[in-house]
N, C-alpha and C positions, 0 to 999 in steps of 0.2 A: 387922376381918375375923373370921370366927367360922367357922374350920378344923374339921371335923367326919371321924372318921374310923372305922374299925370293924377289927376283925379280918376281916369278911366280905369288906371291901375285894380282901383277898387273895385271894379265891376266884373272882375273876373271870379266867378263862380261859379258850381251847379256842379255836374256829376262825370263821371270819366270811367272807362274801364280799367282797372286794376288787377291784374294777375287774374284775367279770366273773369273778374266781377264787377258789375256797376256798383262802384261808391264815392263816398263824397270828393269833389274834389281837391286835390293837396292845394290847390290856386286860391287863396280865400282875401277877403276884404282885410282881415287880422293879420295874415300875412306880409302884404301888401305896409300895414300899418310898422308891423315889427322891422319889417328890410331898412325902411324911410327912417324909423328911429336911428336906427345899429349907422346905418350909413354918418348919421348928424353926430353921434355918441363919438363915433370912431373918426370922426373927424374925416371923412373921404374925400372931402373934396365940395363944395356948393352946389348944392339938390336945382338941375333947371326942368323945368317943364312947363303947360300949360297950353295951350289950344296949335299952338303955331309946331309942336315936340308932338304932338298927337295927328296933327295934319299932316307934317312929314314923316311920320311914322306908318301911315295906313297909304298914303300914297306909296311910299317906297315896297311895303309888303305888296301893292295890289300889281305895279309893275315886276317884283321878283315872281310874282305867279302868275302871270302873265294876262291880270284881267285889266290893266289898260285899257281905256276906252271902250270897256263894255259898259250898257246902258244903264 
């Protein structure tokens, strides 16, 4: 396994619809914290990330969605 992980990781938060209601979202910083632990505990494998796992990461999503090359 090949555990990838970011500072950005943490940045996901705020609010989502759920069964028809806005509330908080399941995506939390604590989250984020708990996965990273379990991953290191459980021994999965050497945690990589850091600017260059984040750069190929939003590059790769923006050409799956087809914003390439927009401004």
């Amino acid at each position: 396994m090949l555990p990838v992980f970011s500072a950005s990781h943490r940045l996901h938060h705020g609010i989502e619809l759920k069964d028809g209601r806005i509330a908080p979202s399941f995506e939390a910083p604590s989250r984020a914290d708990t996965v990273l632990e379990r991953v290191r505990v459980m021994q999965l494998g050497d945690v990589e990330g850091g600017c260059l796992v984040d750069e190929i990461g939003v590059n790769a999503v923006n050409v799956l969605l087809g914003y390439e090359g927009r401004g």
